[in-house]
MARPA-156230 format. One record per residue (C-alpha): residue number from 1; residue in three letters; chain; y, z, x. Coordinates in nm, 4 decimals, always signed. Layout:
N
<rec NUM; ala; A; <Y; Z; X>>
...
//
This chain:
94
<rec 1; unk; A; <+1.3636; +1.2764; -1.8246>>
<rec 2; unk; A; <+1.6303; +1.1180; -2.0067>>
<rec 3; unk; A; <+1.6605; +1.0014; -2.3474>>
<rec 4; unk; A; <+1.8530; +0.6902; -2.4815>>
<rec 5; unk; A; <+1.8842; +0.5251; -2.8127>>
<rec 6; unk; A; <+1.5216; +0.6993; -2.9368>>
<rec 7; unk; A; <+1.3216; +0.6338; -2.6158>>
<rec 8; unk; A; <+1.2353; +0.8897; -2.3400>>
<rec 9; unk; A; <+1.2822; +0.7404; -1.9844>>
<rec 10; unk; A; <+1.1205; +0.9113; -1.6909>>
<rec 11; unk; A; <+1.0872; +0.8523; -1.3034>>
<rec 12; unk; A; <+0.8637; +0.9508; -1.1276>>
<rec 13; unk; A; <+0.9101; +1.0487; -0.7151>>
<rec 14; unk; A; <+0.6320; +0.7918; -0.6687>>
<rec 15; unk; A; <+0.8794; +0.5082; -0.8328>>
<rec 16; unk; A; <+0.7512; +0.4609; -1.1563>>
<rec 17; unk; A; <+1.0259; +0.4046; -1.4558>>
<rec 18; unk; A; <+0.9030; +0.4208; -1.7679>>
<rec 19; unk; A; <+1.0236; +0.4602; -2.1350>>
<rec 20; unk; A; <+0.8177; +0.6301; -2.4017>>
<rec 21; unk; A; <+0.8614; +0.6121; -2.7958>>
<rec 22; unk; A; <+0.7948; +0.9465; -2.8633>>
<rec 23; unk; A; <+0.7125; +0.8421; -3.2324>>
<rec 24; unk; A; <+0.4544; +0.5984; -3.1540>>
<rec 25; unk; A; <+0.3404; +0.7879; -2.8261>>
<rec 26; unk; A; <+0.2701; +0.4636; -2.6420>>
<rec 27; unk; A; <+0.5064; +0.3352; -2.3638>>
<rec 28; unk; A; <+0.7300; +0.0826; -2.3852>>
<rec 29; unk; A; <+0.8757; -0.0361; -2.0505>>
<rec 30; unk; A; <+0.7531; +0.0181; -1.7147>>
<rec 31; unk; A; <+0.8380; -0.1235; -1.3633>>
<rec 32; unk; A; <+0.6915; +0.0116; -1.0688>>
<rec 33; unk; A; <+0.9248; +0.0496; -0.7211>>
<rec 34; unk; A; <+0.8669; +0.1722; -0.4349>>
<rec 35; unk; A; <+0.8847; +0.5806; -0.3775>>
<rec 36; unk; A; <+1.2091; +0.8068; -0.5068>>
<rec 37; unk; A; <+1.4613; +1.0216; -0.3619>>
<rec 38; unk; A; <+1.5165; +1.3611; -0.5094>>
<rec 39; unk; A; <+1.8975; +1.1456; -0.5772>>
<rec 40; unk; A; <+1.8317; +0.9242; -0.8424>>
<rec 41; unk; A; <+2.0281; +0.9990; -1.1902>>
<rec 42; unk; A; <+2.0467; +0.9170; -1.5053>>
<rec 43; unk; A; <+2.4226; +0.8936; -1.6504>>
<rec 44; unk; A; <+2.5502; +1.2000; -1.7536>>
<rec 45; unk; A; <+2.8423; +1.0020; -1.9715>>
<rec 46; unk; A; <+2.7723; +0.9739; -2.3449>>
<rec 47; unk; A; <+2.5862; +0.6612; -2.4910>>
<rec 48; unk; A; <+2.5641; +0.5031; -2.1272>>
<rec 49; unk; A; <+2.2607; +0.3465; -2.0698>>
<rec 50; unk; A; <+2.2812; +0.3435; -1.6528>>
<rec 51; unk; A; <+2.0891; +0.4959; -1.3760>>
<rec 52; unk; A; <+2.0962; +0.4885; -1.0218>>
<rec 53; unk; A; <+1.7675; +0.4520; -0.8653>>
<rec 54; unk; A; <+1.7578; +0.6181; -0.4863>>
<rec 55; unk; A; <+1.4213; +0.5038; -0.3035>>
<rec 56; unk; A; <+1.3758; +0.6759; -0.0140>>
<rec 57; unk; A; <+1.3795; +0.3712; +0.2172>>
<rec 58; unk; A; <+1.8249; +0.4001; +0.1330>>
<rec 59; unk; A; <+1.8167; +0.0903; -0.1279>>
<rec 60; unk; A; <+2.0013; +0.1865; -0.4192>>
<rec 61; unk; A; <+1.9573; -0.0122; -0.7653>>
<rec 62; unk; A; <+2.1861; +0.0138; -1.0470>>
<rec 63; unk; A; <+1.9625; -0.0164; -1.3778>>
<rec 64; unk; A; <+2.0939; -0.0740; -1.7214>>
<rec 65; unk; A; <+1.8058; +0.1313; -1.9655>>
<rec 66; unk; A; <+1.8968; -0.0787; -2.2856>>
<rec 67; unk; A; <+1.8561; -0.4543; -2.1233>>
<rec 68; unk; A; <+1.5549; -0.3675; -1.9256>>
<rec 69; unk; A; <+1.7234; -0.5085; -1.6003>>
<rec 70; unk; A; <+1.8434; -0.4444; -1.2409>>
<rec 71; unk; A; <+2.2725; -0.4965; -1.2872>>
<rec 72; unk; A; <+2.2974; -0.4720; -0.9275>>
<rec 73; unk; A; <+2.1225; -0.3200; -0.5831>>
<rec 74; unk; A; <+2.2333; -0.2262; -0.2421>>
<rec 75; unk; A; <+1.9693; -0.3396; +0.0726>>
<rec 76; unk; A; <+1.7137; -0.0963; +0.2525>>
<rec 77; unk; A; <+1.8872; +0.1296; +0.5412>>
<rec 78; unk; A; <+1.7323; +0.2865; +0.8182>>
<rec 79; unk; A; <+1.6003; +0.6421; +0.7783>>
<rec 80; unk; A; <+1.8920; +0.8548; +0.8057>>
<rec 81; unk; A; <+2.1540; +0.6306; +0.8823>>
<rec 82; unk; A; <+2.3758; +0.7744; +0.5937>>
<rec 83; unk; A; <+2.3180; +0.9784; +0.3170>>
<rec 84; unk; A; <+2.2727; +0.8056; +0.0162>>
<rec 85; unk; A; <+2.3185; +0.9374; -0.3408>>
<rec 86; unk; A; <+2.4347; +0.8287; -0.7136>>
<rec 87; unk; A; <+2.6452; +1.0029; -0.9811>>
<rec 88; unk; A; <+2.7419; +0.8094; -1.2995>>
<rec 89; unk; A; <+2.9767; +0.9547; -1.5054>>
<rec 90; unk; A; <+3.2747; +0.8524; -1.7468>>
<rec 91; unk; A; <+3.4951; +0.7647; -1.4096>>
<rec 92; unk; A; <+3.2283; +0.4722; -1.2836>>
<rec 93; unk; A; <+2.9432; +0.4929; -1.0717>>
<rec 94; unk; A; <+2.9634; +0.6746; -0.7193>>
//
């Protein structure tokens, strides 16, 4: 879970993003991918509204949380070809 700018964002393992308003308990974005590695993240910098989505089949998408829309992905890989994480902080996106 996550929160920016009053919503709550949530993925699930199965490769649902969401984002709730907690005030009117009904969701307000959702997009459906495919399933989640345990290495997804949410930036941990102040006010940043990224996150790194990890699916299990190695692509890696960038997502901005306040536009609603992909910035930027990285293709499938073969199953354990190369470990494959994200970490956003202040310094950029690794």
């Amino acid at each position: 879970m996550y929160g920016y700018r009053g919503l709550v964002w949530v993925l699930s393992g199965g490769g649902m993003l969401q984002a709730f308003d907690p005030i009117e308990s009904e969701p307000v974005f959702k997009k459906q991918y495919k399933l989640m590695s345990a290495r997804s993240a949410f930036s941990s910098a102040p006010n940043d509204s990224l996150a790194g989505l990890v699916q299990r089949n190695g692509k890696v998408v960038l997502f901005d949380l306040e536009k609603h829309q992909e910035i930027w992905s990285l293709p499938e890989r073969a199953a354990m070809e190369e470990a494959v994480g994200v970490l956003i902080d202040d310094s950029g996106v690794l």
